[in-house]
C-alpha positions in Angstrom: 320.8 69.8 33.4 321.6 66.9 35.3 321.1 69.0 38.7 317.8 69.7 36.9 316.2 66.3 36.6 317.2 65.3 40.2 315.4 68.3 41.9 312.7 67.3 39.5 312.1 64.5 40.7 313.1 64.9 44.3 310.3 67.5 43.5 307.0 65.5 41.7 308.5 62.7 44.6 307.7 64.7 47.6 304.8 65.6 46.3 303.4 62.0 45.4 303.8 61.0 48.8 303.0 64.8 50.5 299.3 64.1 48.8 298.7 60.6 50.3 300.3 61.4 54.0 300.2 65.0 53.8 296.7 65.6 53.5 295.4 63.1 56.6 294.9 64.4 60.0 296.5 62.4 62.4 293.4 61.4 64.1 291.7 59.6 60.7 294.4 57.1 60.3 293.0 54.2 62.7 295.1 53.6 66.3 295.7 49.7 65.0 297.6 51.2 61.8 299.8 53.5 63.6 300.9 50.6 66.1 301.9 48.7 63.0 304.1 51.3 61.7 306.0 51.3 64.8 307.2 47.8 62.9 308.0 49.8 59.8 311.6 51.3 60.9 313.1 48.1 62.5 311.9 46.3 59.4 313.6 48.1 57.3 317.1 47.9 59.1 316.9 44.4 59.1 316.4 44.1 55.4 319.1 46.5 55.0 321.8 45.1 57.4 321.3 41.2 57.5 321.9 40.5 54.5 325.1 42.1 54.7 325.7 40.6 58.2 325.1 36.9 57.1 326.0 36.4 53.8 329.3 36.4 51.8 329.6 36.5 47.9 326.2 35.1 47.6 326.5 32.2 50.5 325.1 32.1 53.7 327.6 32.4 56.0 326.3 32.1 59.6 329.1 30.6 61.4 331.2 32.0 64.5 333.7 32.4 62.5 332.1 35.1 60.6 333.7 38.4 61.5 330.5 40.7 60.6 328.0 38.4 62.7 330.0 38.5 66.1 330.3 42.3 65.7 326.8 42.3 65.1 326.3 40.3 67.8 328.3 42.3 70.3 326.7 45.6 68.5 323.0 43.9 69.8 324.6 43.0 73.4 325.7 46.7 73.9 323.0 48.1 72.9 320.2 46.7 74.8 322.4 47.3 77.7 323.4 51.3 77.2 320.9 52.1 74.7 323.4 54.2 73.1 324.1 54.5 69.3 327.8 55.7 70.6 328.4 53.5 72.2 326.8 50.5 69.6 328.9 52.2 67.1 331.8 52.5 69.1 331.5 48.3 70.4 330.5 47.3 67.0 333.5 48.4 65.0 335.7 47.5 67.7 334.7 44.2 67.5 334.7 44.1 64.1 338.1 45.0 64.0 339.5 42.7 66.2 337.4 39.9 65.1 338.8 40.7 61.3 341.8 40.5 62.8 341.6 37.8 65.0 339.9 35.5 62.6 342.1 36.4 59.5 
């Protein structure tokens, strides 16, 4: 029954949106608008990952000294020089790791 319900609404969700996006032709949504949506995506991440990044048990906690933003700071510096998730991923945790440890 569960199971149920969440194809259900997996099922009246895709449809909601499939009528509003679904139904345009690429060429009536206006050039300006689809420039802007390029904005979306990044957006979102940071919404999603800076909070968790800068802030511990409710404080902001922007300091050096904060493991998660000088991962996330080596994460941006490898990235934007290799443009590789991998290799992000890879520098990212690395750092995290030894910044965990070497802060601790």
């Amino acid at each position: 029954m569960v199971w149920a319900m969440i194809v259900a609404t997996a099922l009246v969700t895709l449809a909601l949106r499939f009528s509003f996006l679904g139904t345009l032709k690429p060429h009536a949504i206006p050039e300006r608008f689809r420039v802007m949506l390029n904005y979306v995506p990044p957006a979102v991440f940071a919404a999603i990952v800076l909070p968790q990044v800068l802030t511990r048990e409710g404080t902001l906690y922007a300091g050096l000294d904060n493991p998660r933003l000088v991962a996330a700071l080596v994460a941006i510096v490898v990235a934007r020089l290799t443009r590789s998730i991998l290799w992000t991923i890879v520098a990212g945790m690395l750092a995290l790791w030894v910044a965990q440890w070497g802060l601790a």
